[in-house]
N, C-alpha and C positions, 0 to 999 in steps of 0.2 A: 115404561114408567117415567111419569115426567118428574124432572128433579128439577129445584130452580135452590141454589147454595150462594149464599151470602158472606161475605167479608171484610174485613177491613176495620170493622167497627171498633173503641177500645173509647179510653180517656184524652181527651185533648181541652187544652185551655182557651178559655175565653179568648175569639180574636184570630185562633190559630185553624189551620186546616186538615182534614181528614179528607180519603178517598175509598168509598165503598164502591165496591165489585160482582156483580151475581152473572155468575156462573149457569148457563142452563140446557138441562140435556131435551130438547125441543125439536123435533121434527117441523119444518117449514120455522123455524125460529126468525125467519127474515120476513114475515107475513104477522106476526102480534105485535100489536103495543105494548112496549114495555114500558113500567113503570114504579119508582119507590112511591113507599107510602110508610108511616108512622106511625108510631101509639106511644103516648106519655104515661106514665103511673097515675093511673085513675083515670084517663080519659082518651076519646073514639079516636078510635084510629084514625087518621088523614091523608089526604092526597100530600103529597108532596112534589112530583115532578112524574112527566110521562114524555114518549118518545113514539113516536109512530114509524110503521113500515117505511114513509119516506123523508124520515127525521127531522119531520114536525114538532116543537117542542111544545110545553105549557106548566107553569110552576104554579106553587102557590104563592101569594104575593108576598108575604112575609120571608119568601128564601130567595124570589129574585136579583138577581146581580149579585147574588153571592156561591147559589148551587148551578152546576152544570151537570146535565142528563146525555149520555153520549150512549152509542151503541157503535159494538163490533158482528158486524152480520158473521164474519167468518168466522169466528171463535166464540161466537155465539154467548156472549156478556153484552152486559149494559153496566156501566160506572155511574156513580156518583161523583162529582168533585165538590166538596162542599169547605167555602174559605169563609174567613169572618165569622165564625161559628160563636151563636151567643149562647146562655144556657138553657134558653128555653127551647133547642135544638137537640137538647137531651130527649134521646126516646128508643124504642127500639125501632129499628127501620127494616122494611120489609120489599124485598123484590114480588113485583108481578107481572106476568105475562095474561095477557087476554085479547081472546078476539069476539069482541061482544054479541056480532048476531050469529057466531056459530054458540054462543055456551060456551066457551073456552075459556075460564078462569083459572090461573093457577098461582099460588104463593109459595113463597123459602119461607125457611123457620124463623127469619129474621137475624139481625145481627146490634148489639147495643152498643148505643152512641150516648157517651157519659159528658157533660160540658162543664168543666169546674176547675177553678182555682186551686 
C-alpha cells in the first residue's frame, strides 16, 4: 500500500520560515518525481515545486528564491524548505509522487500551512 505522510506544517509569520517533510512508503521511490502542490480556501489546487529522479528542479515562480525542493533517495522523503513566507503561502500543501507514462500518481493527506501575524 503506498503511503506518502506529510509534516511539519503549523503557524508561522510573515517573513519567517517553515520546513515540510513527506515521508513515503514507495517501492522504486528513487524512479518518481516528486513533488509539493497546494490548495488555498476556495481555490485549485497548484503546483508548487517538483524534483526529478535526477534532481531536476522546477518552482512556481511566485515561490522561487524562496522555497527549496530537495529529496533523500535513501530515506525516501522529499522536504520543503520554504523562507520568506508571505500570507498568500497559506494553504494546505500536499506531497506527490508520480511517474507519468506508467499511471503512477499518488498524494498524502496534506499538511496546513497558516501565514499570519
Amino acid at each position: 500500500q503506498v503511503q506518502l505522510v506529510e509534516s511539519g506544517g503549523g503557524l508561522v509569520q510573515p517573513g519567517g520560515s517553515l520546513r515540510l517533510s513527506c515521508t513515503a512508503s514507495l517501492s522504486g521511490f528513487n524512479f518518481y518525481t516528486m513533488g509539493w502542490y497546494r490548495q488555498a480556501p476556495g481555490k485549485q489546487r497548484e503546483f508548487v515545486a517538483t524534483i526529478t529522479p535526477g534532481s531536476r528542479t522546477n518552482y512556481l515562480d511566485s515561490v522561487k528564491g524562496r522555497f527549496t525542493i530537495s529529496r533523500d533517495n535513501a530515506k525516501k522523503t522529499v522536504n520543503l524548505q520554504m523562507n520568506s513566507v508571505k500570507l498568500e503561502d497559506t494553504a494546505s500543501y500536499y506531497c506527490n509522487a508520480k511517474i507519468a507514462p506508467a499511471g503512477m500518481d499518488y498524494w498524502g493527506e496534506g499538511t496546513l500551512v497558516t501565514v499570519s501575524s
